[in-house]
C-alpha positions in Angstrom: -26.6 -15.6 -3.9 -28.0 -18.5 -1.8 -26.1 -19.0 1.6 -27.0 -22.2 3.8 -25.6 -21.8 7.2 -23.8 -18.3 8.6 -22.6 -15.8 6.5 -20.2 -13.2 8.1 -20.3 -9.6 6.3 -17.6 -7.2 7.1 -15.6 -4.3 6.3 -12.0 -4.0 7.0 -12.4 -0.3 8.2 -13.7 1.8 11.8 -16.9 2.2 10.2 -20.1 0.3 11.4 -21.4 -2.0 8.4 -24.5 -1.7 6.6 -26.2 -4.4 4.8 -28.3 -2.7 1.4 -31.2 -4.1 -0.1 -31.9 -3.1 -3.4 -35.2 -3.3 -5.3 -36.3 -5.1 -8.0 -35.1 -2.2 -10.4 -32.2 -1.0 -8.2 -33.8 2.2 -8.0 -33.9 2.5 -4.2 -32.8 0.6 -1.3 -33.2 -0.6 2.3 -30.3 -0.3 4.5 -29.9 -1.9 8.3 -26.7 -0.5 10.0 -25.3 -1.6 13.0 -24.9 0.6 15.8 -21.3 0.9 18.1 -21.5 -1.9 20.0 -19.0 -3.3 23.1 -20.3 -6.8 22.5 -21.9 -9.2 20.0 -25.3 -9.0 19.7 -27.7 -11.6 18.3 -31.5 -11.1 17.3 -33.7 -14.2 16.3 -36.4 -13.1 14.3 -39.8 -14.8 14.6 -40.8 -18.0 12.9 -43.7 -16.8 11.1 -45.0 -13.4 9.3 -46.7 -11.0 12.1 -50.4 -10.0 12.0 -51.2 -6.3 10.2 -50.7 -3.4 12.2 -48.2 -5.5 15.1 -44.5 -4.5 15.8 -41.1 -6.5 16.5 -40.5 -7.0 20.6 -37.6 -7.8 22.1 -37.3 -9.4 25.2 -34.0 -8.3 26.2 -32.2 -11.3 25.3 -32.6 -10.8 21.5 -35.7 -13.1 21.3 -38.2 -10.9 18.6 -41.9 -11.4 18.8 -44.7 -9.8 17.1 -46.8 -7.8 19.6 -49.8 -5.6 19.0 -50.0 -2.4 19.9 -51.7 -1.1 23.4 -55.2 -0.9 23.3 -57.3 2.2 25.0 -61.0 1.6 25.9 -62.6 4.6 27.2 -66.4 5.5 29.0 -67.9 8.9 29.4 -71.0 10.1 31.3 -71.8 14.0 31.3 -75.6 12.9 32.8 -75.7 13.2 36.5 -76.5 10.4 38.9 -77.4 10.5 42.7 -77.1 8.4 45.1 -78.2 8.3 49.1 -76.4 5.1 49.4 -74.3 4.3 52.6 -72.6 1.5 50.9 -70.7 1.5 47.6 -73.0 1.1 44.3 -72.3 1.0 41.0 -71.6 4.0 39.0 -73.8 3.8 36.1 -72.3 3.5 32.9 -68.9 2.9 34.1 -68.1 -0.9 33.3 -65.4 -2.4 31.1 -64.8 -5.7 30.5 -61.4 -5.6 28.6 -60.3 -9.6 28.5 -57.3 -10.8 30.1 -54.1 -8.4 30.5 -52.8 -6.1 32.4 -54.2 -2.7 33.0 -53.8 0.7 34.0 -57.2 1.8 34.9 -58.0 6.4 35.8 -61.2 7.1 36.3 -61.7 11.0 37.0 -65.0 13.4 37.5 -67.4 15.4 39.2 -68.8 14.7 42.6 -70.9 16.7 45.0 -72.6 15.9 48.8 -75.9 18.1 49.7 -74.7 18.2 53.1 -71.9 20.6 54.0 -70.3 18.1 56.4 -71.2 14.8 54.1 -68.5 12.8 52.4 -68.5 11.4 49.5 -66.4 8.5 48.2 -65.8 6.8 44.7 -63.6 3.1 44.4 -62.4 1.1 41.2 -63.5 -2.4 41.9 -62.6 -5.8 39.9 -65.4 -8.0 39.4 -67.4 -6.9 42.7 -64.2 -6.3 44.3 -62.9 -2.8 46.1 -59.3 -2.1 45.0 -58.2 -0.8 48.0 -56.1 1.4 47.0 -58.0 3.2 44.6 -60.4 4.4 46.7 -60.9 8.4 47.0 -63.2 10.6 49.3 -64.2 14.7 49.1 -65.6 16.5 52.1 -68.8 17.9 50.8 -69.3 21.1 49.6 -71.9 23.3 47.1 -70.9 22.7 43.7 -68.8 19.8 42.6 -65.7 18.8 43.4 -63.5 17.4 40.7 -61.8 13.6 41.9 -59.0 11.4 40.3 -58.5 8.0 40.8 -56.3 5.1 39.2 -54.7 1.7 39.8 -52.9 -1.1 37.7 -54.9 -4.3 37.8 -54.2 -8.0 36.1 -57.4 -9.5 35.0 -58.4 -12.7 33.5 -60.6 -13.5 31.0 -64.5 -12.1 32.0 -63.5 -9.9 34.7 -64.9 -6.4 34.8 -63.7 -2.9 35.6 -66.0 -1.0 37.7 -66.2 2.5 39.3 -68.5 2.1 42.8 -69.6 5.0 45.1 -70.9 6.3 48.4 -71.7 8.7 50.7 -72.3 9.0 54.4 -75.4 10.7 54.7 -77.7 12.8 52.9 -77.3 13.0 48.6 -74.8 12.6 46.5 -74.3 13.8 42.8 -71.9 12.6 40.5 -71.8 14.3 37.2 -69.5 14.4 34.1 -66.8 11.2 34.9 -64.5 9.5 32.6 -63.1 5.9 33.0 -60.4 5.0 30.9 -58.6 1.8 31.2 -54.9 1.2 28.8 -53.8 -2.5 28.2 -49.9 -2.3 29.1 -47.5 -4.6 27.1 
């Protein structure tokens, strides 16, 4: 059957419809079945086949694209760095340069201060700059002190994810830390 223009398929019945494929030996099919709807729905398929491993989005008003699935990148430290630095520096090891997107960015660890009443603080920064509202501080004690930290960021091509940190007096220690940053679609 060759149809040129719209074809309307429907059953005469309550039922929803179901449109079957069948293979080349009719041995099995493929079925797409409508759901109970209130309205009429239209979807417009892309124009072009979709790259391996990418699904069908919609955009809400039935528009389909092919989009790729998010992407993780994660960095892990277990060595232990220290730092007597009053002003934030970076965190060794924990830079990501992801491209342009949008971002949910957690970066967690291990931080310690040798001074009882030090503090110690750790900040994600984009491309030398402090994300304000990242940034996280611990009262010093002995032994470390685990920390958490995220913030969603936009970035443009280049840009770089970094984790910066401080402390106002005396040594600090940062030990086992994790950055992971997740592409959001």
């Amino acid at each position: 059957m060759h149809i040129a223009g719209i074809a309307r398929l429907s059953l005469s019945s309550t039922s929803n419809g179901i449109l079957i494929f069948n293979n080349s030996g009719n041995a099995n099919t493929v079925s797409i079945q409508s759901g109970t709807t209130t309205a009429s729905h239209t979807l417009i398929l892309p124009a072009a086949q979709g790259a391996a491993g990418t699904y069908l989005k919609n955009d809400g008003a039935g528009n389909l694209s092919w989009q790729a699935p998010s992407s993780v990148t994660e960095v892990t430290s277990a060595s232990a760095i220290t730092t007597t630095g009053t002003t934030d520096v970076l965190a060794t090891g924990m830079t990501v340069t992801p491209g342009a997107g949008n971002y949910i960015v957690m970066c967690s660890g291990m931080f310690s201060n040798s001074f009882k009443l030090g503090i110690t603080y750790i900040s994600i920064y984009v491309n030398g700059v402090k994300i304000a509202s990242s940034e996280r501080n611990q009262d010093g004690a002995s032994g470390n002190i685990p920390f958490a930290t995220q913030t969603y960021v936009s970035l443009l091509a280049g840009q770089a994810i970094e984790i910066r940190w401080r402390v106002n007096g005396n040594t600090g220690t940062l030990a086992e830390r994790s950055l992971i940053v997740q592409k959001i679609n």
